[in-house]
Backbone bond lengths (Angstrom), bond angles and torsions (degrees), N, CA, C in turn:
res aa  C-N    CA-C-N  psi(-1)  N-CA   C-N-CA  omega(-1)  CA-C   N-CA-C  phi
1 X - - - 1.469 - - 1.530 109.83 -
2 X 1.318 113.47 142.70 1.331 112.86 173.24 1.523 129.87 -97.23
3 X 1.134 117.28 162.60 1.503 113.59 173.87 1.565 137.57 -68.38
4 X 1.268 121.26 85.21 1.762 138.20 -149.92 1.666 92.57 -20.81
5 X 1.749 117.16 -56.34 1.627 125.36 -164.86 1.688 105.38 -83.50
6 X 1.126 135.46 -33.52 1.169 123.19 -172.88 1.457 138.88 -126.19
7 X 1.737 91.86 5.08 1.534 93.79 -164.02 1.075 135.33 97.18
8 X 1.749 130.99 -48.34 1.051 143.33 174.23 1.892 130.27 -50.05
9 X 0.662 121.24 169.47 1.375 117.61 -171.80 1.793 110.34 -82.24
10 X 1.237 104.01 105.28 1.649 126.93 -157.12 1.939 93.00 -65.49
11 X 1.564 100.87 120.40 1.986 105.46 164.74 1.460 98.49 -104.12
12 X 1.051 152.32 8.07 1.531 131.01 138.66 1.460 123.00 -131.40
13 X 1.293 115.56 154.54 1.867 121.67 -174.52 1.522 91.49 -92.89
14 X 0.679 105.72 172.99 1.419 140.82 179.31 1.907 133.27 -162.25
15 X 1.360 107.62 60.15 1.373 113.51 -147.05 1.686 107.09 -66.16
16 X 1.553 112.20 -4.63 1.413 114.84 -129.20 2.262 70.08 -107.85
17 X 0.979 104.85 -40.97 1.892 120.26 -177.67 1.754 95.60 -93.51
18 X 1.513 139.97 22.21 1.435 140.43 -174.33 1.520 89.00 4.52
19 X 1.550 101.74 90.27 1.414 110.63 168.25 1.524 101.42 -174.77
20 X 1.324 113.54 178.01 1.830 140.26 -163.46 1.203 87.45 -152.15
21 X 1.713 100.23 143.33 1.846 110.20 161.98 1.633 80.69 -143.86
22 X 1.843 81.85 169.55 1.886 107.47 -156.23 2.019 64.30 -105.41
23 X 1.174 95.98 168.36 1.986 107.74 170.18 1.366 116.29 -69.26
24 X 1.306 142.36 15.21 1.340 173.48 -160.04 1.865 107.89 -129.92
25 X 1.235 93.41 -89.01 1.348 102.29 172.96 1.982 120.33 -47.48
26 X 1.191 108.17 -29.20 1.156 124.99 -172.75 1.435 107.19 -57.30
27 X 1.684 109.10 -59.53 1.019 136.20 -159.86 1.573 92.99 -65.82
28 X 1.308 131.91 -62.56 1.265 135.82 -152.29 1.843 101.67 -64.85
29 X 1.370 103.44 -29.23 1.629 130.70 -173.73 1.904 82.80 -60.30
30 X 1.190 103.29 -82.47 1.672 105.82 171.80 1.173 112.03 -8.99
31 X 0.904 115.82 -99.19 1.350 158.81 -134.92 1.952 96.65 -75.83
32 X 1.214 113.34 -37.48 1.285 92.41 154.72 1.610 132.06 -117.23
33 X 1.477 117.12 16.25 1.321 123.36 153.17 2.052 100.87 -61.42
34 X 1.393 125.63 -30.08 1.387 125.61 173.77 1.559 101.91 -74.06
35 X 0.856 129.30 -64.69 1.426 109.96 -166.99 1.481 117.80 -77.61
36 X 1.501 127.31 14.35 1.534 121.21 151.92 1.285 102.90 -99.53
37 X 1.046 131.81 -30.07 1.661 108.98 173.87 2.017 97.28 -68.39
38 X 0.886 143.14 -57.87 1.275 143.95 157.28 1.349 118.21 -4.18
39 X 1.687 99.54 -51.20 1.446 112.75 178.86 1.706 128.25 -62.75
40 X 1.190 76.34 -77.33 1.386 119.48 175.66 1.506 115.05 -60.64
41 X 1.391 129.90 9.37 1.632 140.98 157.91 1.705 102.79 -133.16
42 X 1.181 116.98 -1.48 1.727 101.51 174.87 1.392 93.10 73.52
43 X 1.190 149.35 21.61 1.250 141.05 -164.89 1.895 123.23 -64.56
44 X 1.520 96.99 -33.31 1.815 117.83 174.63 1.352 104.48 -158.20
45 X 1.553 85.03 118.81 1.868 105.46 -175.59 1.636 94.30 -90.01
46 X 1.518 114.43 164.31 1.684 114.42 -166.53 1.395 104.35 -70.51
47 X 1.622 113.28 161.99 1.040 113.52 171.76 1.841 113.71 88.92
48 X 1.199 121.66 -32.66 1.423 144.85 -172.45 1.449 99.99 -50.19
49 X 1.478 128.85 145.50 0.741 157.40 -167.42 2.226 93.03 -119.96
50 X 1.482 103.35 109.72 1.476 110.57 168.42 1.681 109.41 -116.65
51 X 0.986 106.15 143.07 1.863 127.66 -177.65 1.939 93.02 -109.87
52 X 1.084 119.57 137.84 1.416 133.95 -177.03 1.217 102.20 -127.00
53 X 1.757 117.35 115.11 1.258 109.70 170.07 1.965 121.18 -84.78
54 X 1.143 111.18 133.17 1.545 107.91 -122.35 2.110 70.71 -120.64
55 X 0.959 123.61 145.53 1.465 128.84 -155.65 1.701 98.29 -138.97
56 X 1.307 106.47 -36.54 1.495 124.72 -168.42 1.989 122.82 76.53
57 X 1.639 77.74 12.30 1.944 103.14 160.89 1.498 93.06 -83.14
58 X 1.907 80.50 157.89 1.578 108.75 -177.77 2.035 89.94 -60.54
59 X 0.982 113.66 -34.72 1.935 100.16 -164.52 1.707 103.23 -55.42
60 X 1.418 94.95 -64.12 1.277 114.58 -167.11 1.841 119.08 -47.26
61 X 1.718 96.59 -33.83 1.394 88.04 172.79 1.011 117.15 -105.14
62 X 1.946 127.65 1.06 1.373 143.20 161.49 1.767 97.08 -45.14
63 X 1.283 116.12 -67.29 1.019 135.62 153.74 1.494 119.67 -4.96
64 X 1.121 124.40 -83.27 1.886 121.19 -163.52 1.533 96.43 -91.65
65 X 1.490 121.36 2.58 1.461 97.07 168.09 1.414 108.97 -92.85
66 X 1.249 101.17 -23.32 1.954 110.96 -160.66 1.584 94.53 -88.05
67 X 1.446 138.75 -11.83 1.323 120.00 165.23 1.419 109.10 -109.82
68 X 1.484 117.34 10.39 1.646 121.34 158.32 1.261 95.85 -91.93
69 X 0.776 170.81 -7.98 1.585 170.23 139.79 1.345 102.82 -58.87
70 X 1.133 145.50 -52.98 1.377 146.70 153.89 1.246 119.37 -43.88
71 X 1.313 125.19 -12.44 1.335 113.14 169.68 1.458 123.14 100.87
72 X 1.471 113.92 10.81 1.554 125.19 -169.79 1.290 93.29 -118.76
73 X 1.617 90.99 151.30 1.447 121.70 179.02 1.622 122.49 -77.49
74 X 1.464 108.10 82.12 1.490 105.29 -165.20 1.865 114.83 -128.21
75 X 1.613 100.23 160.33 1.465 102.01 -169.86 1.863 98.59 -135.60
76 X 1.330 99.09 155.97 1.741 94.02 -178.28 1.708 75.27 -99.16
77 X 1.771 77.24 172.39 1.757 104.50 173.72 1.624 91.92 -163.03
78 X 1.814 90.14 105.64 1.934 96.56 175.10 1.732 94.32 -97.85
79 X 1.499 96.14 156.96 1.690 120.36 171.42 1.003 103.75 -116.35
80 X 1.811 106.76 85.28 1.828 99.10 155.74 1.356 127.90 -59.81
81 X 1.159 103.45 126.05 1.336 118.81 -156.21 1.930 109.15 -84.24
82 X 1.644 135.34 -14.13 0.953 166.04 -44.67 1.573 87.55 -85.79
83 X 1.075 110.25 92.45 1.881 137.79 173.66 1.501 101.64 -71.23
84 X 1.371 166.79 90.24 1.309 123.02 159.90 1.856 129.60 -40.37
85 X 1.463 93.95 143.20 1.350 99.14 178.78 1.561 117.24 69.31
86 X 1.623 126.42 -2.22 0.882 115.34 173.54 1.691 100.45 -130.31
87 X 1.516 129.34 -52.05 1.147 118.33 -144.44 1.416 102.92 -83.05
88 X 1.778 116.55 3.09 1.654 119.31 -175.53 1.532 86.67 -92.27
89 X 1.208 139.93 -59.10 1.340 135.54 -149.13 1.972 100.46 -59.64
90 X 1.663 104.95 -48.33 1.595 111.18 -177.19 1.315 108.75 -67.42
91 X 1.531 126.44 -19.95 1.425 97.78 -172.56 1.757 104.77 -92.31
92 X 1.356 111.52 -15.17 1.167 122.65 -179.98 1.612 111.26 -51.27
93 X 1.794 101.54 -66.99 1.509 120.96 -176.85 2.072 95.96 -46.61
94 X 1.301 117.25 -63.70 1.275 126.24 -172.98 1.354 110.90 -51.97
95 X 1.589 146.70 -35.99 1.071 150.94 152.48 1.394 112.83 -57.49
96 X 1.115 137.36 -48.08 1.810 146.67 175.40 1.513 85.42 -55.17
97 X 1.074 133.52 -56.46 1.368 135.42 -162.57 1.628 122.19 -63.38
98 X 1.102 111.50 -47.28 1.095 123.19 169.75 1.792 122.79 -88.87
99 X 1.068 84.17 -15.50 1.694 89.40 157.11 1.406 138.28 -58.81
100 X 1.665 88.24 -66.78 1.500 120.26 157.44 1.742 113.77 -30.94
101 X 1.459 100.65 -39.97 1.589 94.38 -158.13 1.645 108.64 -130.67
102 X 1.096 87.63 31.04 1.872 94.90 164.29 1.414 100.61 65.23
103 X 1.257 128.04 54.80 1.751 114.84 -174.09 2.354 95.28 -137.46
104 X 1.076 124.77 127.08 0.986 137.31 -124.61 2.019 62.48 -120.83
105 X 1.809 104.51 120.02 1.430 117.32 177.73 1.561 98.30 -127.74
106 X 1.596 112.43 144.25 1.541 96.95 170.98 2.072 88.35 -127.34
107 X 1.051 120.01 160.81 1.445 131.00 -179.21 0.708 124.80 -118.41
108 X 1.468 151.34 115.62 1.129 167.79 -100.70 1.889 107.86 -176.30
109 X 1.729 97.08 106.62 1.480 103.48 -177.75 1.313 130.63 -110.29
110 X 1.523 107.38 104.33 1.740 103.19 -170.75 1.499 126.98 -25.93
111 X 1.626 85.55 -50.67 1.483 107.14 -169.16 1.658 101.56 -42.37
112 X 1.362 110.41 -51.66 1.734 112.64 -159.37 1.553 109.58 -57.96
113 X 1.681 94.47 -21.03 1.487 95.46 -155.25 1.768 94.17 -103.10
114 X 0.956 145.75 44.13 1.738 161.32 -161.42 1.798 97.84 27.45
115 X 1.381 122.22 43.19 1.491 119.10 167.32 1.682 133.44 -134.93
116 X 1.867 82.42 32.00 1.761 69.88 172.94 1.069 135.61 -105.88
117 X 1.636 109.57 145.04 1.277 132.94 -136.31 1.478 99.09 -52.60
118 X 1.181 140.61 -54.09 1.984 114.70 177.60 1.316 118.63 -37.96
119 X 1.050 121.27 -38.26 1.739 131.02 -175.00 1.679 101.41 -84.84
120 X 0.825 130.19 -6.91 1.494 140.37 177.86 1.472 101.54 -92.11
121 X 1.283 134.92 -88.38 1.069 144.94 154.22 1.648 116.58 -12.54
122 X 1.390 128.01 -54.71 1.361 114.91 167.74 2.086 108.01 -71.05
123 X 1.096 113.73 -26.80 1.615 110.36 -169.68 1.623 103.19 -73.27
124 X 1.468 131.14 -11.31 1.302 116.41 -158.49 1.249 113.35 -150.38
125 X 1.453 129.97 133.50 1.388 142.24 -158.40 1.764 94.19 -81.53
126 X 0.841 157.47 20.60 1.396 150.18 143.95 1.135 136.80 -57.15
127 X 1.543 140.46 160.48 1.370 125.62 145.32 1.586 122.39 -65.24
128 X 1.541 113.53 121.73 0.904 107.50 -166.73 2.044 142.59 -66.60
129 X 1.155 75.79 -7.02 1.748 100.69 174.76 1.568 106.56 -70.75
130 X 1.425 100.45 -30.89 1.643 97.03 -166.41 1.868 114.80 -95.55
131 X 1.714 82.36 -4.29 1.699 91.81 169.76 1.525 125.60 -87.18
132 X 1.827 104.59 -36.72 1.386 114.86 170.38 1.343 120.36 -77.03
133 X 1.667 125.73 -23.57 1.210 106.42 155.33 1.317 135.31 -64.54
134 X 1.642 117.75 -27.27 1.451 126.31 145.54 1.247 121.07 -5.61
135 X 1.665 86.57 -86.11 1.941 96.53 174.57 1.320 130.09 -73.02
136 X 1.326 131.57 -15.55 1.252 136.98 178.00 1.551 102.81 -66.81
137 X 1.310 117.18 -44.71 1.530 127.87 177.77 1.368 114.97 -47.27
138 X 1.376 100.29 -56.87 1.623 118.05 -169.45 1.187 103.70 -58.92
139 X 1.392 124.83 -39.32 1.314 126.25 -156.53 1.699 111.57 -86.04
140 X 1.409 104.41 -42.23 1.250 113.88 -179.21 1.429 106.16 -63.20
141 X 1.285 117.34 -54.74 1.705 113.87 -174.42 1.762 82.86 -73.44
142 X 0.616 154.81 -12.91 1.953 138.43 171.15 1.223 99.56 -54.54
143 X 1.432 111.51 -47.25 1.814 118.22 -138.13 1.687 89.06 -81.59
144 X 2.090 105.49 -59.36 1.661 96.08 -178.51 1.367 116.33 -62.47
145 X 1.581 136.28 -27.94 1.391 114.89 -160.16 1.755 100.04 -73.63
146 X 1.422 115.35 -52.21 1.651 123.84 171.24 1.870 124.08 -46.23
147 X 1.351 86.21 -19.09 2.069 94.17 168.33 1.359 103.24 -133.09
148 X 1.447 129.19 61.99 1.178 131.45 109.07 2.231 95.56 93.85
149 X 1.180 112.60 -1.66 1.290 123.53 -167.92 1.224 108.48 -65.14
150 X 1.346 146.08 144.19 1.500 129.70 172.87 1.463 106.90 -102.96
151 X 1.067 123.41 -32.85 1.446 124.06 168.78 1.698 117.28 -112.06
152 X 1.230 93.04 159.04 1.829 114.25 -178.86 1.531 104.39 -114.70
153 X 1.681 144.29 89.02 0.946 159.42 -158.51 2.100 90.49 -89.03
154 X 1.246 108.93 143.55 1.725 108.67 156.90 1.707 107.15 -169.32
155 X 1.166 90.96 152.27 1.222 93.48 -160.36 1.587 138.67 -92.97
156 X 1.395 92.27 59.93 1.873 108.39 -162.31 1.613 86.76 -79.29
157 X 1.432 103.88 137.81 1.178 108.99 161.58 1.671 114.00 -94.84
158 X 1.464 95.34 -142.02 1.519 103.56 -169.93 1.837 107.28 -91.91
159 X 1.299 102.38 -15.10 1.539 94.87 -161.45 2.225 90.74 -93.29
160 X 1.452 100.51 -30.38 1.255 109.22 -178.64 1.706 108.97 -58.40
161 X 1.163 109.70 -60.17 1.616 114.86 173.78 1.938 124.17 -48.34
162 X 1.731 95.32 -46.68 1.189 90.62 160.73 1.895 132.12 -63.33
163 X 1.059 87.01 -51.65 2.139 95.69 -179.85 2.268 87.16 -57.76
164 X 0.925 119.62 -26.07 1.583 114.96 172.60 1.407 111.13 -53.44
165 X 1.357 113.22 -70.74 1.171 149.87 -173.06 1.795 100.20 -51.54
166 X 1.321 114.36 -64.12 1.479 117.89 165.71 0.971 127.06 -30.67
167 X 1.713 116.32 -61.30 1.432 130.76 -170.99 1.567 103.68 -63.05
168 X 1.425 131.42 -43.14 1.268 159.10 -172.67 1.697 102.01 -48.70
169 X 1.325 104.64 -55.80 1.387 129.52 -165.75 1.651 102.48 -67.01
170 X 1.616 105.87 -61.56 1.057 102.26 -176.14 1.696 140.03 -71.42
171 X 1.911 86.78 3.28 1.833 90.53 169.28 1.172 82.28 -115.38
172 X 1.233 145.05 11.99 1.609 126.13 -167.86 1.571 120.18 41.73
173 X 0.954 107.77 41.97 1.693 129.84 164.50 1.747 107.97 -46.32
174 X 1.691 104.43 79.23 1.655 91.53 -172.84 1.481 112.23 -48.28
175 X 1.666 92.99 -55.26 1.570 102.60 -159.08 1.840 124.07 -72.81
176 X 1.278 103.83 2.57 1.431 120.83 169.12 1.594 107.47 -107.71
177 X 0.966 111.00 0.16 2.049 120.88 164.21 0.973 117.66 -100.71
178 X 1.445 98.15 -29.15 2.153 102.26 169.81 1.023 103.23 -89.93
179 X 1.303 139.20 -1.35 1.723 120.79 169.35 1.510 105.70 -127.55
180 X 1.532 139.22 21.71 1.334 152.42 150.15 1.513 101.87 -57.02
181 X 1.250 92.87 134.98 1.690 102.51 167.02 1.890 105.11 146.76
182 X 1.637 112.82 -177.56 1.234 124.91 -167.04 1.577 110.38 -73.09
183 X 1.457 127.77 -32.79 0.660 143.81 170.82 1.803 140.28 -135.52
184 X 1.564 122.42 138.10 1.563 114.42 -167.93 1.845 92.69 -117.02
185 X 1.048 128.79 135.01 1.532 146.78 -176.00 1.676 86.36 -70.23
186 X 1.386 107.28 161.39 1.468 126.46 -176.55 1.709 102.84 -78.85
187 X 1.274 122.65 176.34 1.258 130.33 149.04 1.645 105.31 150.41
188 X 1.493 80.56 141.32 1.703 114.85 -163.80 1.423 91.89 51.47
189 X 1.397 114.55 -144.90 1.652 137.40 -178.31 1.432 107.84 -24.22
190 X 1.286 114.97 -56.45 1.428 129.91 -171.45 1.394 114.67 -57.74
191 X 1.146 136.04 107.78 1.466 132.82 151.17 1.418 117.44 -58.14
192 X 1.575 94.92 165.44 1.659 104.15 165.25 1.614 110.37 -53.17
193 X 1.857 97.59 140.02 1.343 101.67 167.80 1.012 115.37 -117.03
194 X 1.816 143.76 141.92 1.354 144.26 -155.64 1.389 93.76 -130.09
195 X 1.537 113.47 164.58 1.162 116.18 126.53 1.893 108.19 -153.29
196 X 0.902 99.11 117.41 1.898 123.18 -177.93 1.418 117.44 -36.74
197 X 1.681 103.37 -43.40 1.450 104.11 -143.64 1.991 87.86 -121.35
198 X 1.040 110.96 52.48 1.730 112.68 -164.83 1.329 87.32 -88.19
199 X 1.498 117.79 -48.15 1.813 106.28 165.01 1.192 132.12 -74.13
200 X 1.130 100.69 36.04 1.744 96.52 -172.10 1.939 90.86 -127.80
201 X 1.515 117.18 166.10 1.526 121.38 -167.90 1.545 77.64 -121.39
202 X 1.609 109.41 -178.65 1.642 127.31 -164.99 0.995 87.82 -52.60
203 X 2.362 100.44 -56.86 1.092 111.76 -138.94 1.450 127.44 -75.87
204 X 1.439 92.81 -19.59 1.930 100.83 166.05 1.647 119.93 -62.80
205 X 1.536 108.71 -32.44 1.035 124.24 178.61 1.901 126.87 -75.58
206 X 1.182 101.76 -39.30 1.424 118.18 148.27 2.036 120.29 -59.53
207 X 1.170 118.28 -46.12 1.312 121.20 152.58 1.597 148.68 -63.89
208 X 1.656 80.33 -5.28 1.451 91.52 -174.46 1.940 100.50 -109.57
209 X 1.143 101.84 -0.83 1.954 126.02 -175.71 1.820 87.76 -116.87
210 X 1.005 130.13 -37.82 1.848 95.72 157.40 1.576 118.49 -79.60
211 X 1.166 130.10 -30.51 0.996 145.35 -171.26 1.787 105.70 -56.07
212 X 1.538 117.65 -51.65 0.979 151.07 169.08 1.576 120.72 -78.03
213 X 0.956 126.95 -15.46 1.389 127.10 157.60 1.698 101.80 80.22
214 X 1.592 112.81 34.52 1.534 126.71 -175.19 1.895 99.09 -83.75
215 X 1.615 113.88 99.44 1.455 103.10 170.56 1.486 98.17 -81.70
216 X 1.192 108.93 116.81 1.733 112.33 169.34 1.252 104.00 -127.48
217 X 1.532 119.54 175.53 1.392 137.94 -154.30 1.202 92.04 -96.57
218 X 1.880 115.26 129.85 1.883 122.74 168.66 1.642 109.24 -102.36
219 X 1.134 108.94 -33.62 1.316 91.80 -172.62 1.794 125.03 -52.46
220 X 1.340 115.11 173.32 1.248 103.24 173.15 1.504 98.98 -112.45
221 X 1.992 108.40 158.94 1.400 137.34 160.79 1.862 94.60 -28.24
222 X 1.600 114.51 121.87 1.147 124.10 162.57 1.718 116.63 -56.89
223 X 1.663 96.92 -18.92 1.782 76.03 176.24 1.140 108.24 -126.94
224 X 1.555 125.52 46.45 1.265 136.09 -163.73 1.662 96.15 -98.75
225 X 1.237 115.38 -25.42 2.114 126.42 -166.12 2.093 85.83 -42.14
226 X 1.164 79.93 143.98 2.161 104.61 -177.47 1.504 121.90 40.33
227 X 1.374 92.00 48.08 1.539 104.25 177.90 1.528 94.18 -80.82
228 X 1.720 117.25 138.24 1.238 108.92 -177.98 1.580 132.82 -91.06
229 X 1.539 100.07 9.32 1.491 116.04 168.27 1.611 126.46 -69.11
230 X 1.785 95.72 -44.01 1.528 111.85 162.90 1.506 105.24 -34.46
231 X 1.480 130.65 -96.95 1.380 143.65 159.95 1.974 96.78 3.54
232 X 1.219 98.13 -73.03 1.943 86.00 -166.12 1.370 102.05 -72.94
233 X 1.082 145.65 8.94 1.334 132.95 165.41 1.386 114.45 -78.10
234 X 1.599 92.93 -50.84 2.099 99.97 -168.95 2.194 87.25 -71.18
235 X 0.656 141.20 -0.07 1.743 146.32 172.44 1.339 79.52 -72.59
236 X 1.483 119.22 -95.42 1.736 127.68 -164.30 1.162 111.51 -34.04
237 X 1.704 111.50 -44.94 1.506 106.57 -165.05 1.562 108.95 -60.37
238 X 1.977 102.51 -50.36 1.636 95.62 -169.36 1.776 121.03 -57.51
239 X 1.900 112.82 -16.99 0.920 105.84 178.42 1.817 136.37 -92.46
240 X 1.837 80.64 -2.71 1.441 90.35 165.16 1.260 121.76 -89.51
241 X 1.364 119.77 -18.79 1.363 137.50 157.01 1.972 124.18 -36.79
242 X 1.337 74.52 -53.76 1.671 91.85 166.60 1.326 137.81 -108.40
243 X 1.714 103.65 15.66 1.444 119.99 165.11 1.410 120.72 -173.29
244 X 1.318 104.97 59.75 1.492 125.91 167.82 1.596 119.99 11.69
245 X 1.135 138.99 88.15 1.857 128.57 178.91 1.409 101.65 110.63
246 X 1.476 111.09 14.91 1.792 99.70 168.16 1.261 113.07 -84.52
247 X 1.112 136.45 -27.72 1.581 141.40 166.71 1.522 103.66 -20.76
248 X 2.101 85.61 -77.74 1.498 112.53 -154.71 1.506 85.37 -63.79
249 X 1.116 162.68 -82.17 1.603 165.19 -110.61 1.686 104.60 -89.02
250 X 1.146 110.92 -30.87 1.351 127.65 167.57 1.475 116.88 -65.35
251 X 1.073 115.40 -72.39 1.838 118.16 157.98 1.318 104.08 -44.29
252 X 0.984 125.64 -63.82 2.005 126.39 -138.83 1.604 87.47 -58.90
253 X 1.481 111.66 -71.59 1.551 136.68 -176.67 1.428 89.95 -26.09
254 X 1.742 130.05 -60.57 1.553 115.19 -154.64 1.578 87.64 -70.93
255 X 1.343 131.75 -62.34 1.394 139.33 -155.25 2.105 85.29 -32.00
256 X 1.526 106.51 -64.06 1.420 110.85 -151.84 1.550 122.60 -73.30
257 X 1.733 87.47 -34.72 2.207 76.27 173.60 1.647 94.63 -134.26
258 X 1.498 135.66 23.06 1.042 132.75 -177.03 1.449 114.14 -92.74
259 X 1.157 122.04 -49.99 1.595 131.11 -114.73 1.702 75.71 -100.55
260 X 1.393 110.44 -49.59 1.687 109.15 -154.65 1.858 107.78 -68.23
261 X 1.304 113.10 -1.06 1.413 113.66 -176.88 1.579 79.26 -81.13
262 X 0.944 148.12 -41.82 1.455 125.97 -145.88 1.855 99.07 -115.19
263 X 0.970 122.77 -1.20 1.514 119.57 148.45 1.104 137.21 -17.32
264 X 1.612 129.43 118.74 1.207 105.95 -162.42 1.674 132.79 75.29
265 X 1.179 119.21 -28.57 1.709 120.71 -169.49 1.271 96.23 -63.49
266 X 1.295 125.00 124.12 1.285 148.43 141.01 1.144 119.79 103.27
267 X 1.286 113.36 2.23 1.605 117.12 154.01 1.413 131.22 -69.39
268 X 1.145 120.74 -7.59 1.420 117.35 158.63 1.707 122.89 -74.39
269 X 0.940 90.59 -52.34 1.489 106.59 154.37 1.900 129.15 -62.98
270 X 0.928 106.30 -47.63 1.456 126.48 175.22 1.743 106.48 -33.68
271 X 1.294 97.75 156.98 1.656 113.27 164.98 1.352 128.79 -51.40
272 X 1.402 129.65 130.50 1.566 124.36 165.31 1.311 107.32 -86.31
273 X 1.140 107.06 134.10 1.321 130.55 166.18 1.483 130.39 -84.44
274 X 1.489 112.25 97.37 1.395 112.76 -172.99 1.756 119.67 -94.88
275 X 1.084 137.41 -135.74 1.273 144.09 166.18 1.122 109.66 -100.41
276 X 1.688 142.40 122.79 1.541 144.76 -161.96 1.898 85.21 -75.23
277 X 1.570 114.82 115.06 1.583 109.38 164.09 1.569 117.01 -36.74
278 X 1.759 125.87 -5.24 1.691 97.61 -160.38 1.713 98.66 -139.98
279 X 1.671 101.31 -12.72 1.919 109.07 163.17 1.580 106.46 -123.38
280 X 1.299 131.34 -5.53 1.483 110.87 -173.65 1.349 121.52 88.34
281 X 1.633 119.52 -24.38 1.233 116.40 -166.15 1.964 112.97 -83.22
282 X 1.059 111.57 167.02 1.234 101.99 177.85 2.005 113.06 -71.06
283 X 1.920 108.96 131.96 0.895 130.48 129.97 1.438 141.66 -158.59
284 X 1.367 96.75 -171.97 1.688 114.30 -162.12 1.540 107.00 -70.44
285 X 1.479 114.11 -7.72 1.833 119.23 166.69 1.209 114.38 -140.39
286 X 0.928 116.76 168.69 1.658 124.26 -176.73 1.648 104.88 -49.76
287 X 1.303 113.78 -40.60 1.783 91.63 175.18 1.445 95.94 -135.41
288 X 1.140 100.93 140.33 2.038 126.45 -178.90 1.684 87.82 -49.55
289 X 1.701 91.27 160.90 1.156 109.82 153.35 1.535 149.83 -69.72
290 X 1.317 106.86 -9.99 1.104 131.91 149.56 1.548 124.69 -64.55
291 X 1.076 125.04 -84.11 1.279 141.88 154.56 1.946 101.41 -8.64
292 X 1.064 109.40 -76.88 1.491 106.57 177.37 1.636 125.16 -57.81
293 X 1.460 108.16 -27.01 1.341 131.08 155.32 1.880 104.82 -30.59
294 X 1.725 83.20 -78.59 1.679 98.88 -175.48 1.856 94.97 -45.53
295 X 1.284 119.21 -58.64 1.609 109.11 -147.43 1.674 108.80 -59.65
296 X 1.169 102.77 -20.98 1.924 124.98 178.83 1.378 101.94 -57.05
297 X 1.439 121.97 -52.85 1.095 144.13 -148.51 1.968 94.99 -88.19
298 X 1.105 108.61 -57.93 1.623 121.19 -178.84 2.020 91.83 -60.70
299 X 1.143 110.37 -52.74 1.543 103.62 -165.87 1.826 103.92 -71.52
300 X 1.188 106.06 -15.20 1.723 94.56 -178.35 1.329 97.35 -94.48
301 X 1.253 133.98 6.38 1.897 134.65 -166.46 1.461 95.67 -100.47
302 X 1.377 123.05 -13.64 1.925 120.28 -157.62 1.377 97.50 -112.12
């Protein structure tokens, strides 16, 4: 197969764009599928200061190289998570990484802050995936709104947004369909939220980190086993398998005549958001969910 831009002898397919790129061509393919989603949502105005939530996955660091290459002013921010056996080895690889390559990381340790995730996980009747994204959130928009960041960059790709979008669909989740999409506008506490690579699939994204010589972390989160996103992905995958551009046509379609039917739903009705009495940040009760997180966590330690 040849290379769609140059002729050359094409190292990845791309059945879903009926095209081949040479590792050259690939890159440029990258690199500007990022700057029209960039574009085309207002996502970083010039001059902007971006924070990358930095995971030490191929996305996340696909991510802060491909908009340092673009020319933006950006910093990772990892959440050691303090995992045994996992969250020392990733923050390690993710620090070596950004070392190596001139990219400015700051680290952020549950533990210091009374939330790491083993002690979380025994303090609280939840699934635990749906508690650490909790705090990973909080923390990251903590870290950019308190250092001056205007945007919160992360690195959902295209297959992540879709299995979103799925799950969404299938309870008909108005008010999580009216606020789905590439990007969420700032306000109060909250910074801008991005995500770069919404047109991009794992697998472009994984190819574009060999391509690039990105050593990032493969394994998966030890307590990630029956997460129900996994399940809607390998769905998408088999059907992109057997019909090339359903991903992308699936998203685009909601972005273009979907999203605005559900606009607005449930904010009239919806929660006010005050100042959490014990961090400041915005919530819907006197103390965030976080915050009570921690006190769960402090009351199962005594």
């Amino acid at each position: 197969m040849k290379c769609k831009r140059c002729g050359e002898t094409a190292a990845v397919k791309l059945p879903s764009h009926h095209a081949g790129f040479c590792p050259e061509c690939f890159e440029r393919f990258f690199k500007k599928q990022v700057e029209t989603a960039i574009r085309r949502h207002g996502m970083i105005l010039p001059g902007e200061k971006v924070l990358v939530a930095v995971s030490g996955g191929k996305d996340s660091l696909a991510l802060l190289r491909v908009l340092s290459d673009l020319g933006h002013d950006v910093a990772g921010l990892h959440v050691h998570l303090g995992i045994p056996d996992s969250s020392d080895p990733v923050c390690e690889r993710t620090e070596a990484y950004c070392r190596e390559n001139g990219f400015a990381l700051h680290v952020l340790r549950m533990a210091d802050v009374g939330l790491a995730i083993p002690e979380v996980k025994d303090a609280v009747r939840r699934p635990i995936c749906s508690v650490c994204g909790k705090i990973k959130r909080h923390y990251f928009n903590r870290f950019a709104y308190e250092n001056g960041y205007a945007a919160l960059a992360t690195g959902h790709n295209l297959d992540d947004e879709v299995a979103r979008l799925f799950a969404n669909v299938l309870r008909w989740d108005a008010a999580y369909l009216g606020g789905q999409g590439p990007m969420l506008p700032a306000e109060g506490r909250f910074v801008r939220k991005i995500k770069p690579l919404y047109r991009l699939t794992e697998f472009e994204t994984a190819a574009y980190c060999f391509f690039k010589g990105i050593d990032h972390w493969k394994a998966a989160c030890p307590y990630s086993g029956g997460a129900s996103f996994t399940g809607h992905k390998r769905l998408f995958a088999d059907l992109e398998d057997r019909s090339p551009g359903q991903k992308t046509a699936f998203y685009e379609a909601f972005l273009a005549k979907g999203k605005s039917h559900f606009a607005g739903v449930g904010e009239e009705n919806g929660p006010v958001l005050t100042p959490c009495e014990r961090c400041g940040y915005p919530s819907s009760s006197e103390v965030c969910g976080v915050c009570r997180i921690r006190a769960l966590v402090e009351r199962a330690g005594e």
